[in-house]
GUTIVO-630379 format. One record per residue (C-alpha): z, x negated, y negated. Coordinates in steps of 0.1 Angstrom, whole numbers, plus 5000, padded with zeros to 4 digits. Each point is the difference from the previous one (the first is absolute). Layout:
<tivos>
ZXY
...
</tivos>
This chain:
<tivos>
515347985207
502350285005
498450135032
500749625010
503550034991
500750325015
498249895031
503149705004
502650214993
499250285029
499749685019
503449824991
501450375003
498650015033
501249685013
503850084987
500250315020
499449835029
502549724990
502850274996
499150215032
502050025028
499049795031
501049945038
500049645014
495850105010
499250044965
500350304972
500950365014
499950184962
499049894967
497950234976
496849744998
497750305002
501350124967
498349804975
496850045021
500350394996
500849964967
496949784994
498050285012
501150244970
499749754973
496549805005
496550125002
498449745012
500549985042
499849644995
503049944983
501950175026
498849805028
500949704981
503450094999
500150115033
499049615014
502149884971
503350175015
498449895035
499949704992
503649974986
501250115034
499849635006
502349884976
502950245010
500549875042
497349745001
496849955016
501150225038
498450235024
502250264981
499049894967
496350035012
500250345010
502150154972
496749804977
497550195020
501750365001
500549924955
496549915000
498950275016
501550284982
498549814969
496850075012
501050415002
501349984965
497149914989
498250305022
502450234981
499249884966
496250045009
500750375012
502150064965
497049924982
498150245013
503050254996
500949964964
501350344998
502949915026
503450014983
502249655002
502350255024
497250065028
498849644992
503349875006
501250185033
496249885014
500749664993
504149995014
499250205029
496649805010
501649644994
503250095019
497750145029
498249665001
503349814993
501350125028
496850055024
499549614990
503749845015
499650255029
496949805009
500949674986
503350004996
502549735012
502450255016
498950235033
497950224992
502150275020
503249894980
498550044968
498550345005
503450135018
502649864977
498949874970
497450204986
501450325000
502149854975
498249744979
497150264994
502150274991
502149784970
496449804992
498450314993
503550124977
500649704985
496249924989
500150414991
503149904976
497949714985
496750174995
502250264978
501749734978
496549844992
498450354993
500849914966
497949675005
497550145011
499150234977
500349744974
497049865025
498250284993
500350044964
499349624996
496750005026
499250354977
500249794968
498249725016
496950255009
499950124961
500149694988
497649905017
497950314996
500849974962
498849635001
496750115016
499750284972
500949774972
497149815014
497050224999
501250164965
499749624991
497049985012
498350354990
501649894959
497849675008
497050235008
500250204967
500549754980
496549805012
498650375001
501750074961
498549664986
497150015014
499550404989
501549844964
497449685000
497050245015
500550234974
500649774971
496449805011
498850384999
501150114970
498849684981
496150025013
500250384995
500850014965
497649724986
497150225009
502250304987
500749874968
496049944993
499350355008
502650104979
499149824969
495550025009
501050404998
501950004967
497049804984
497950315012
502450254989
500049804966
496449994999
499150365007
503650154981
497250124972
497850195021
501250325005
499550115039
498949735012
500249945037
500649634998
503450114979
501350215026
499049765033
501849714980
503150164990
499950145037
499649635011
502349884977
502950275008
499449985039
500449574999
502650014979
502450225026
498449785024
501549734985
503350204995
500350075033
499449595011
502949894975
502350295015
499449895038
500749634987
502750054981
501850215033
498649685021
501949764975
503050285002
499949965039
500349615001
502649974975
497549814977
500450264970
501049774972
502050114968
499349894965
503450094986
499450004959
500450204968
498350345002
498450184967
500750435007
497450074972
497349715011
500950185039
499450364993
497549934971
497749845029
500350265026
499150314973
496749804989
499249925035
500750385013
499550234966
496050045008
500650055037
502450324987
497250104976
497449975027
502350265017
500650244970
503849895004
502549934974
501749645001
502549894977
502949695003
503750094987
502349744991
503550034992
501349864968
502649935021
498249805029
499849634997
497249814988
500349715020
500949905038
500449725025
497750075028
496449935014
497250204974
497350015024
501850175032
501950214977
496350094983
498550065035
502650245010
499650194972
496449995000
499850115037
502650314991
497650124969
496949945024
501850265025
501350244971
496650014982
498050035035
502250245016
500250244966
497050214997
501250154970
503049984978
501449684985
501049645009
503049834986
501849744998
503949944987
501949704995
503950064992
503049795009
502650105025
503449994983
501350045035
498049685023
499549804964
496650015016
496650084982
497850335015
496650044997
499250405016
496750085005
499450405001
496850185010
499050365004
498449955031
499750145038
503949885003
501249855036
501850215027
504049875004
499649975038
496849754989
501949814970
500949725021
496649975018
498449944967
501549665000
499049875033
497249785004
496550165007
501950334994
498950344980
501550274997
496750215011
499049775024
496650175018
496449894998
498850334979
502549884971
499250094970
501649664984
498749655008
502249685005
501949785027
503250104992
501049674993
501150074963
503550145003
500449755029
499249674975
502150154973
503550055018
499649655017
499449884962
502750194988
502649865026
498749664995
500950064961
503250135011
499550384986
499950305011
497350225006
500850405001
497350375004
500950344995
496950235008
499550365002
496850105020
497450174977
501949914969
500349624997
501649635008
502249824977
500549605012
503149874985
499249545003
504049884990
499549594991
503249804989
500049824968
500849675014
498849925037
503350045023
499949615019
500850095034
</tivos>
């Protein structure tokens, strides 16, 4: 629509010079006709456009003297420097580095060359008149008077340039916008089916898990009274290999569920004691296994009760003790529950003598599939999806989770959980 709109008003600006020019009784001997034509060649990009103009103002000829001989020829000399215009516009495409100044003397010179060259050979007047008298005049104020216009539409056309510009990105950003569309389609088919593949997984992995779990603790129960018995160890070997087996299933669900945004909260009143009492029975023989003291420190000052989800808040705790207690070779575990006068927040701190973390590795520690020792010959096992789970659990809980760790001496993981769940 507006190259339509700009195409009729070069022509209508066309056809009024030539109704304003000066004439003889033979027909027109000035008017600045070729001006919108050499202006057409600096604004458009398409060669079309200009030659449509061109037979547009060559056709208008018409309606300014009639349908004459003169009229004829003055229509075949516009048409014709339509047709170079347009040349010029293909040549400026392949010169985009041209300046509108070299663009713009190209274009006046070349149309006022074939202006002229055009009455000379189909002009009304004599050819020898024309070329004696006349042109050394008419060219000399066309070329200075379309010079003087080409500078007061400099403006113009830069405002062409900044509009085609804007047009380009636009339509660049369009075509962008597009294919980020489509590649967010993409993941999220790839994310649910990764979610609903390894949901399916999960579930027919752990039935079978599950039996071997409980088929070795019947064993272990059947041969606890026989001291050295081979069956005892093999079983409790079974029994501790399925059950981080099973560990390991829950954690990459749980970060699947995370991923899809289908982690539900149970928002509801918490028990502290019935919390930390449940964590020191399931984790006290573990310590003992490893000759490591383990001991749970409440405040008198810490609440006993809190609005949040019990078995997120469990699991995070239980994966931080599970790191403390594996990571510590010898020492002591602990963990600290206190209220923070500051955040009105409650703090459970877990604390370990262990192998400690470097500072540049701090932040690793938290990425997905991330340890901080991260090479085949490790000494510790896992898939470093722990830490990951437990600060995706903690934001989804809306607390805070903190580590300050000193290599060789220890790691101390500060989980900070509002009373009352913050409704966002």
């Amino acid at each position: 629509m507006k190259n339509s709109l700009l195409i009729v008003t070069f022509i209508l600006s066309g056809w009024l010079t030539m109704m304003v020019g000066v004439e003889l009784g033979k027909g027109p001997l000035f008017d600045l006709r070729g001006v919108p034509i050499i202006f057409a060649t600096l604004v458009f990009r398409d060669p079309r456009h200009v030659f449509i103009i061109g037979l547009g103002i060559s056709a208008s000829r018409f309606f300014v003297n009639g349908i004459t001989p003169s009229s004829l020829t003055g229509s075949i000399n516009i048409a014709i420097m339509g047709l170079v215009a347009a040349g010029l516009v293909m040549l400026y495409e392949r010169r985009q580095l041209w300046g509108y100044r070299k663009k713009a003397t190209i274009s006046l010179l070349t149309i006022n060359i074939v202006q002229v060259t055009g009455i000379a050979i189909f002009g009304a007047l004599s050819r020898e008149l024309y070329l004696k008298q006349i042109m050394p005049f008419t060219l000399p104020l066309s070329i200075l008077l379309g010079a003087l216009f080409l500078f007061i539409i400099n403006d113009f056309y830069k405002e062409q340039l900044q509009a085609d510009e804007l047009r380009d990105n636009n339509l660049l950003l369009m075509e962008q916008t597009k294919e980020l569309e489509d590649k967010a389609i993409q993941i999220m088919k790839s994310s649910k089916y990764k979610s609903d593949f390894l949901s399916n997984m999960s579930h027919e992995l752990r039935t079978p898990l599950n039996s071997i779990i409980v088929l070795s603790e019947l064993i272990r129960e059947n041969t606890a009274s026989q001291e050295h018995d081979e069956n005892f160890e093999y079983a409790d070997m079974i029994n501790s290999s399925s059950n981080e087996l099973l560990r390991i299933i829950n954690d990459i669900l749980d970060l699947s569920k995370m991923e899809a945004g289908k982690m539900d909260i149970n928002w509801g009143e918490v028990s502290v004691e019935d919390v930390t009492q449940l964590v020191y029975h399931e984790f006290a023989h573990l310590a003992e296994k490893k000759q490591l003291s383990f001991e749970v420190l409440i405040d008198e000052e810490a609440p006993q009760m809190l609005v949040s989800d019990g078995q997120k808040l469990s699991q995070i705790i239980r994966n931080l003790l599970n790191n403390a207690i594996k990571f510590t070779d010898k020492g002591d575990v602990a963990l600290h529950v206190y209220k923070d006068k500051l955040t009105e927040c409650i703090v459970f701190v877990v604390k370990d003598t262990g192998i400690g973390i470097d500072e540049v590795n701090q932040q690793r520690v938290f990425d997905t599939f991330s340890q901080e020792d991260s090479t085949i010959q490790r000494k510790y096992e896992g898939t470093g999806l722990g830490l990951s789970i437990c600060i995706q659990l903690t934001n989804l809980l809306g607390g805070k989770l903190a580590l300050k760790s000193t290599k060789g001496v220890g790691s101390e993981f500060a989980l900070s959980v509002p009373l009352y769940p913050t409704m966002k």
